[in-house]
C-alpha positions in Angstrom: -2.8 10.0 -27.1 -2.8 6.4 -26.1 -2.9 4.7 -22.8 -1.7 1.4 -22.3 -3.1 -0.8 -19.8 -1.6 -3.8 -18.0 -3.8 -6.5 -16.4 -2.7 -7.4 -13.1 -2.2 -11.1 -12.2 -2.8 -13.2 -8.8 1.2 -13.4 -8.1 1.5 -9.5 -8.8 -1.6 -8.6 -6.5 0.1 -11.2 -3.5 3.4 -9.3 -3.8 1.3 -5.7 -3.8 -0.9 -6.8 -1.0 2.8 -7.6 0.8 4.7 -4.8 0.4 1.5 -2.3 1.5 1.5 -4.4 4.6 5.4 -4.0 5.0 5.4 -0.2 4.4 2.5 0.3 6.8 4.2 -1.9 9.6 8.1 0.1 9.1 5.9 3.8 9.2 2.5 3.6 11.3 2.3 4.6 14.6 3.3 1.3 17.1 0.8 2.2 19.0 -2.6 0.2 18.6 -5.1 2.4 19.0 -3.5 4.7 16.6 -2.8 2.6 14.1 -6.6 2.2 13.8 -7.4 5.1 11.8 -4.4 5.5 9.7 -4.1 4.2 6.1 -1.3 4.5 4.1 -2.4 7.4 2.5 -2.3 9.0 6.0 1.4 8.0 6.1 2.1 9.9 2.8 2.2 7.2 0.4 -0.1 6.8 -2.5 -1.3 3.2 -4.2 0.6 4.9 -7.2 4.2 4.9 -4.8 3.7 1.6 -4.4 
């Protein structure tokens, strides 16, 4: 078995860092308070989704 591992870069982490922002913004809760506590992971999305 082999695993192949791939190095992530500055423009690659920007565009990660983004789009975890974007997803959290479309699905959290609007209000503040609640938003507080939540992660993604409480929304139902995994690192690995994104």
């Amino acid at each position: 078995m082999s695993v192949d591992l791939y190095f992530i870069d500055e423009e690659t982490a920007i565009f990660y860092s983004q789009l975890k922002a974007a997803v959290f913004n479309q699905f959290a809760p609007k209000d503040k308070s609640k938003r507080r506590s939540k992660s993604v992971g409480d929304l139902g999305f995994d690192d690995r989704d994104l």
